[in-house]
C-alpha positions in Angstrom: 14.1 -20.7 -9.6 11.3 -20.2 -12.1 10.2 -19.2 -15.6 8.0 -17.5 -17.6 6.0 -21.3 -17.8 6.7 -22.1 -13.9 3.6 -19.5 -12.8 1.0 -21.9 -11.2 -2.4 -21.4 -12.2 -4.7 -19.9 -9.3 -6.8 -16.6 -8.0 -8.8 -14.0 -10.1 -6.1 -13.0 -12.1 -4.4 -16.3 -13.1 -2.9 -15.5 -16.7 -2.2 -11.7 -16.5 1.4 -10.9 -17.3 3.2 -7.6 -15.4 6.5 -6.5 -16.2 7.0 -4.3 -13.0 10.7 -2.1 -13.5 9.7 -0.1 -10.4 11.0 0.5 -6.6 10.7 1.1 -3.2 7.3 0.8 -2.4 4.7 2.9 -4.1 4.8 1.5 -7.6 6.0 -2.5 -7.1 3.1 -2.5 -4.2 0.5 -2.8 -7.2 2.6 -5.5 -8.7 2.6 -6.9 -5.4 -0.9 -7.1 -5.0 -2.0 -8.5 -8.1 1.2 -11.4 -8.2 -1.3 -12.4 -4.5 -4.2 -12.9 -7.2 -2.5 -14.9 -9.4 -0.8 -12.5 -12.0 2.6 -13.9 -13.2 4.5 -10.7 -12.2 8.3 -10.2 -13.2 10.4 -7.9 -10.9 13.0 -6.3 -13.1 16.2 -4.3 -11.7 19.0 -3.1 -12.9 22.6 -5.1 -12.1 23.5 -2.3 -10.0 21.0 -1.0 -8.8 18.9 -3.6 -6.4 15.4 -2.7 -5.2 16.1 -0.7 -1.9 13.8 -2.6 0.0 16.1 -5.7 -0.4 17.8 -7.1 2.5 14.7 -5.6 4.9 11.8 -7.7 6.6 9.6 -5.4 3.6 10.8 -7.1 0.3 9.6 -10.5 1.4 6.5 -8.9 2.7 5.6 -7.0 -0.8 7.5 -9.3 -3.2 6.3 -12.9 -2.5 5.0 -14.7 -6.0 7.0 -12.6 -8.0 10.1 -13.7 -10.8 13.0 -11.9 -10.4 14.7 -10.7 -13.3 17.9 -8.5 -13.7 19.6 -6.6 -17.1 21.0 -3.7 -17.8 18.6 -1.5 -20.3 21.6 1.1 -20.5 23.4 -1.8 -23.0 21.7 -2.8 -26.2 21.8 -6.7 -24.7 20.0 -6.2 -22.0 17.4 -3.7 -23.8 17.0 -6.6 -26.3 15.5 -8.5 -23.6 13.3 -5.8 -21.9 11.7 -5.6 -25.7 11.3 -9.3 -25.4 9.3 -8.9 -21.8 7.7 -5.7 -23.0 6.2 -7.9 -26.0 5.3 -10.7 -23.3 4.0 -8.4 -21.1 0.0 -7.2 -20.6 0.6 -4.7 -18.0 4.1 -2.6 -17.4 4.4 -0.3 -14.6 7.7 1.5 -14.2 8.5 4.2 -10.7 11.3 6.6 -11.2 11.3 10.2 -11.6 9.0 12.1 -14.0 10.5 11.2 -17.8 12.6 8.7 -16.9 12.5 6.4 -19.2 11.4 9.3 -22.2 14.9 10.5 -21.7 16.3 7.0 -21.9 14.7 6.8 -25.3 12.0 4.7 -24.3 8.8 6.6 -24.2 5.3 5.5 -24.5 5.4 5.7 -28.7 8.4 3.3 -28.4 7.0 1.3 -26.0 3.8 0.4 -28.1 5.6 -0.3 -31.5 7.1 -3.4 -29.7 3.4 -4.0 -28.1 0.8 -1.9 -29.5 -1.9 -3.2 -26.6 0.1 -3.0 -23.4 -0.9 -0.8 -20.6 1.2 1.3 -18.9 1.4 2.8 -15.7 4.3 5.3 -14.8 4.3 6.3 -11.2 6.3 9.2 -10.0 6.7 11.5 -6.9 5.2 14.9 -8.9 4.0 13.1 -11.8 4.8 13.1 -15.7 3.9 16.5 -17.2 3.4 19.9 -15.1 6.6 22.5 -13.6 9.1 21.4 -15.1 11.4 22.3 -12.1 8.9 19.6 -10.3 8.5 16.8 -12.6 12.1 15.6 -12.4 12.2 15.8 -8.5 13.2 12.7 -6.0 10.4 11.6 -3.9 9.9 9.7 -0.9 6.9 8.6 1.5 7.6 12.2 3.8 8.0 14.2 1.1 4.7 13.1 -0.7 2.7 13.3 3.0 4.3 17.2 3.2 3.8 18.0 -0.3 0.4 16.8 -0.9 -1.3 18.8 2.3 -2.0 15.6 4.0 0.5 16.1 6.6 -1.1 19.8 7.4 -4.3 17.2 8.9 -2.3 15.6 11.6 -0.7 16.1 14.5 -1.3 18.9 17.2 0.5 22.1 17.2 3.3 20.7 15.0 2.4 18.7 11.6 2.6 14.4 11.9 4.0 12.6 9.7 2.0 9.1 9.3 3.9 5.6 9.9 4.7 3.4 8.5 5.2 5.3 4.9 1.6 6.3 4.6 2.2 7.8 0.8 4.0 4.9 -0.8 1.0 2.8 0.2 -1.7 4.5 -1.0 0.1 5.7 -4.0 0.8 2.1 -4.1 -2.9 1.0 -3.8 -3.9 3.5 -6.2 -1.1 2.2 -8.7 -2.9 -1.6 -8.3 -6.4 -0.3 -9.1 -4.9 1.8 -12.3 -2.8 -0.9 -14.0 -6.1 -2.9 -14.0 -7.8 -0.1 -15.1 -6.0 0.6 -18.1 -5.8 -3.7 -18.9 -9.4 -3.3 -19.2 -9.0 0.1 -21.6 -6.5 -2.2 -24.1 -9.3 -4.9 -23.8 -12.1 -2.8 -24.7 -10.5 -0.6 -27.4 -7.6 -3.5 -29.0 -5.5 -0.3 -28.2 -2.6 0.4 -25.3 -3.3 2.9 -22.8 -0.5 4.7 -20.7 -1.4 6.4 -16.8 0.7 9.1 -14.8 0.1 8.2 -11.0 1.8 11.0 -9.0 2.5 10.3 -5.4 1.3 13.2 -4.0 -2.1 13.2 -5.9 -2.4 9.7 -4.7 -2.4 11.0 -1.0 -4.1 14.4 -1.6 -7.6 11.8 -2.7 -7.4 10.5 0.1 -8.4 13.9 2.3 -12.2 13.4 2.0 -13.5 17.2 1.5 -10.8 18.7 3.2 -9.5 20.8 0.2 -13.0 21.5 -1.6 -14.2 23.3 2.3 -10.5 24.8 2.3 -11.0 26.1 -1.7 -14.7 27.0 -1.9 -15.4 28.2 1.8 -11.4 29.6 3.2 -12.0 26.8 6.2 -9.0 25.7 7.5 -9.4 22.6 10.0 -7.3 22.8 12.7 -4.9 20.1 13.9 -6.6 18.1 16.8 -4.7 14.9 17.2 -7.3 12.1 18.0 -9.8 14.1 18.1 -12.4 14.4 15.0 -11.8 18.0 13.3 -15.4 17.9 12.5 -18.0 15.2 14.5 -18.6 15.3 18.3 -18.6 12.0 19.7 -16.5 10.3 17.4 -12.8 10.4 18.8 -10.3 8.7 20.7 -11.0 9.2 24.3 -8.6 8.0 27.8 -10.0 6.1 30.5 -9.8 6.3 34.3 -6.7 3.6 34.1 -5.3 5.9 31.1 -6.2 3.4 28.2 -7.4 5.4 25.2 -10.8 4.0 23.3 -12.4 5.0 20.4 -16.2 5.5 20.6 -18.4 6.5 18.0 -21.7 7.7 18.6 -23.5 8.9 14.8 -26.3 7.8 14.0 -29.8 7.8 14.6 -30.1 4.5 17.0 -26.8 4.6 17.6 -27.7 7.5 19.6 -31.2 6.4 20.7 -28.8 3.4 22.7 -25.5 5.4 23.4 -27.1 8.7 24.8 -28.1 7.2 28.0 -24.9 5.3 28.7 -23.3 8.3 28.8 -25.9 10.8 30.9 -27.3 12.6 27.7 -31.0 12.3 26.9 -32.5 10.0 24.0 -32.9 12.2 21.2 -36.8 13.0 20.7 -37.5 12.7 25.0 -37.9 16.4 25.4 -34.3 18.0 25.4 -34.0 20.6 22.6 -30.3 20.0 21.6 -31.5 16.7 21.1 -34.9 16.4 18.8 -36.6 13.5 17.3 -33.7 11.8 14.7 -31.0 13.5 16.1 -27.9 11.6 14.2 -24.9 14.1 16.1 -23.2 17.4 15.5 -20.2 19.7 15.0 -17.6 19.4 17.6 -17.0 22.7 18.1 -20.9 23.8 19.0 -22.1 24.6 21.9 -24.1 21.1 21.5 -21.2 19.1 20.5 -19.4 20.4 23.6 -22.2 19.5 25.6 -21.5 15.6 23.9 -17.5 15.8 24.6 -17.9 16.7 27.8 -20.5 13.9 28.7 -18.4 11.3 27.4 -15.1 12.5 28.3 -16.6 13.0 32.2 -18.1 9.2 31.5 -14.8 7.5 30.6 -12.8 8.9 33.3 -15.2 6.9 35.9 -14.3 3.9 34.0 -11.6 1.5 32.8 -11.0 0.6 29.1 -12.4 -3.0 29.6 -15.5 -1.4 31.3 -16.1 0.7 28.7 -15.3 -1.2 26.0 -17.4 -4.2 27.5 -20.2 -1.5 27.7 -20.1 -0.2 24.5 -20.0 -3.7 22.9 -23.3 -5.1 24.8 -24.9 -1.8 23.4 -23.8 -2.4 19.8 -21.9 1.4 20.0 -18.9 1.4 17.5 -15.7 1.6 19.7 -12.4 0.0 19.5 -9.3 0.2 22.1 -6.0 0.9 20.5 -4.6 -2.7 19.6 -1.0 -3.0 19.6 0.9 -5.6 17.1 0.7 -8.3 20.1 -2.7 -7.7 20.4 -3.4 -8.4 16.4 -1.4 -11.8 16.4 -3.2 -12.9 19.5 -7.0 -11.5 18.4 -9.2 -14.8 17.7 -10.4 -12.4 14.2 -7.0 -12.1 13.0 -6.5 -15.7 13.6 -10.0 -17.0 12.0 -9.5 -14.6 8.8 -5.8 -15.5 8.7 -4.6 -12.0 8.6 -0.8 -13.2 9.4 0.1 -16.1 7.8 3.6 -18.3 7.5 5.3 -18.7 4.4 9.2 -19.9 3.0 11.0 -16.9 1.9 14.5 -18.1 0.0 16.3 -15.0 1.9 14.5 -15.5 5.5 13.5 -19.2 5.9 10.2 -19.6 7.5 8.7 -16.2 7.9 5.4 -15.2 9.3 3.9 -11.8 8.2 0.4 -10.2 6.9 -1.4 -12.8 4.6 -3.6 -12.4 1.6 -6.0 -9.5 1.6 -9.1 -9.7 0.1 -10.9 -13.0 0.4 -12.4 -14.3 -3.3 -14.8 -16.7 -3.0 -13.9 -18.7 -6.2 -10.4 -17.8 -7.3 -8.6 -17.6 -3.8 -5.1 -15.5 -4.0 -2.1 -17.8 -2.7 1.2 -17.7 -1.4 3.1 -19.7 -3.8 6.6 -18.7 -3.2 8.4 -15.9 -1.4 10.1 -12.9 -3.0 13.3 -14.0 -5.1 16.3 -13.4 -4.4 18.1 -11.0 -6.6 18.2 -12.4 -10.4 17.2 -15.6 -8.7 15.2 -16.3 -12.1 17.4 -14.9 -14.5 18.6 -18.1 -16.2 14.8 -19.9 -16.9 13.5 -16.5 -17.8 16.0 -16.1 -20.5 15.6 -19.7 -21.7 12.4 -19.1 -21.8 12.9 -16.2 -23.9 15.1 -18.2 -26.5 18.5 -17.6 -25.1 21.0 -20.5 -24.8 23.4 -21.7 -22.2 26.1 -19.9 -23.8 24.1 -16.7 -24.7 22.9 -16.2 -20.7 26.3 -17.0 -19.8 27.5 -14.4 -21.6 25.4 -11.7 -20.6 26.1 -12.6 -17.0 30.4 -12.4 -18.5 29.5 -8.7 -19.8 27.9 -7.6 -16.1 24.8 -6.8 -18.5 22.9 -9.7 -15.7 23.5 -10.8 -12.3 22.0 -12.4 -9.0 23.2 -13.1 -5.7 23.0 -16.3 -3.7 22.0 -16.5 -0.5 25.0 -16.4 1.4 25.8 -13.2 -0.8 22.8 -11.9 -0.1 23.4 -12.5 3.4 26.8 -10.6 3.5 25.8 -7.8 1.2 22.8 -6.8 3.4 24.8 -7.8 6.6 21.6 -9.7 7.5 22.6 -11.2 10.8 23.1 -8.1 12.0 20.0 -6.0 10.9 17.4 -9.0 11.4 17.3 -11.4 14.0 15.7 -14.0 12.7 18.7 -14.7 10.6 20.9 -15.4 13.5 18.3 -18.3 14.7 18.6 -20.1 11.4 
């Protein structure tokens, strides 16, 4: 268990305070992130109403450095200490449908008379304000990949969906990068700032110039699977033993050094699809063709090693398809420490995906693993002025609770559902 006083002191953000009263993934992520760095982050749920990722392999992956803290915000108890943790807080980032917590009397003008400089960030599927008949909606990862277009890119003749819950993550991402941007707003102007992330904008940013060629020109990509909607020579490609490789050849040199390994002529030697400075072309010209077909007739006389081997001597961007064995087992992975082991309280010695982000300075840490549920109720609350008898009150009333482990372990039925729980 910890407190509000227990945070050790470490990484680029040592002494920023988050409140984060989101779940799921695309709005605790950010929390996530910035607990890694050093930021004393307090989960906070509601007694019934656990984080869904609980009792899954991705709550001690996203959680880890965090307090966890659980009251009831329906009951004027447990509201009296969300005030207290809003007024403790620097940063607050809630995820729930659009006007959540307006409707529960809590909006924004509320907010700031108990904290006039906090920052808030409310992250939703469709967003705060807009259609009405949209802004209350449920949202999930598929449904902001379908509803923001992005889903329209991928695939072949049917639309893909992207795994592992390619919306929560960026939305998640781009929650991290906006409750530090609006901490910096309340630092500048002395004044809070509030932020509407919707999911599906989140993911829509992320499609390059897809939308502006769709809007301004009526150009519709089509779907192509792995292969480039736009570039020649920059896909995935199979090889004579049916290993599939990426190789991309853009680029000025690039292509001065890749032509030739692949029977096309070094740009500038004569051939006039290929002139002096030549850095590639549209995949579906006649010259991009040309390209395709060289390199698709050049890997199906090789293997994946050959090729890759090749490619690699030549300095030629290409990389084979790893699969997760091949990531534990890459000698980068391993010297950057991209999976790392840590003690989770629900899982025991885990080993998963390790700090991001290497600061030269202020290195993040694994200090803890994600609580268990209202694991640090009781020193938050002390720490908040509440006495033995008032904490064990609120726990009497149902307006806190937490689980042990071996409730945890029966709730979630956690022998069943992860393995590593049997070994223990």
């Amino acid at each position: 268990m910890a407190g509000l006083k227990d945070f050790p002191q470490f990484g680029a953000l040592s002494g920023l305070k988050v409140l984060d009263s989101g779940s799921n993934i695309a709005g605790p992520l950010g929390g996530g992130l910035l607990s890694e760095c050093g930021s004393t982050v307090i989960h906070f749920e509601a007694p019934n109403k656990p984080d869904n990722q609980r009792g899954w392999y991705g709550y001690p992956q996203n959680h880890r450095n965090q307090l966890s803290m659980v009251a009831d915000i329906k009951t004027e108890e447990g509201r009296e200490i969300f005030f207290k943790l809003i007024k403790w807080a620097d940063i607050w980032v809630e995820s729930s449908k659009g006007g959540q917590y307006d409707r529960l009397g809590l909006s924004d003008e509320e907010i700031w008379k108990v904290n006039p400089k906090l920052a808030i960030v409310h992250v939703s599927g469709y967003g705060q304000t807009g259609d009405p008949a949209y802004v209350t909606k449920a949202s999930y990862d598929a449904v902001g990949q379908a509803f923001s277009g992005y889903m329209s890119l991928n695939g072949t003749t049917e639309a893909l969906k992207v795994n592992p819950y390619l919306s929560d993550f960026v939305c998640g991402l781009t929650t991290c990068w906006t409750m530090l941007a609006c901490y910096v707003s309340t630092m500048l102007t002395g004044k809070g700032e509030s932020v509407d992330v919707a999911q599906y904008e989140a993911l829509a940013r992320i499609m390059d110039g897809r939308m502006m060629q769709y809007a301004t020109d009526d150009i519709k990509m089509p779907r192509t699977g792995n292969k480039d909607t736009q570039a020649a020579l920059f896909s995935f490609y199979t090889c004579k033993d049916g290993k599939t490789i990426f190789i991309g050849m853009t680029g000025a040199e690039v292509c001065k050094r890749g032509y030739p390994l692949i029977g096309l002529p070094v740009p500038g030697t004569g051939d006039p699809d290929f002139p002096e400075g030549f850095t590639g072309w549209l995949i579906n010209s006649p010259v991009g063709q040309r390209m395709e077909a060289a390199v698709e007739k050049f890997v199906s006389e090789n293997t994946m090693e050959e090729v890759e081997a090749l490619m690699h001597a030549n300095q030629i961007p290409c990389q084979r398809v790893y699969e997760l064995e091949d990531c534990l087992n890459d000698p980068h992975w391993k010297a950057r420490e991209t999976v790392m082991e840590w003690d989770d309280p629900m899982m025991g010695r885990v080993k998963g995906l390790g700090l991001i982000n290497k600061f030269k300075n202020n290195p993040s840490q694994i200090w803890r693993g994600a609580p268990l549920f209202g694991m640090d109720n009781k020193d938050i609350l002390k720490d908040l002025g509440y006495s033995d008898e008032e904490i064990q009150s609120l726990y009497e009333k149902g307006i806190t609770k937490e689980f042990d482990l071996a409730t945890t372990i029966k709730r979630y039925r956690l022998e069943e559902v992860i393995p590593h729980m049997r070994k223990k």
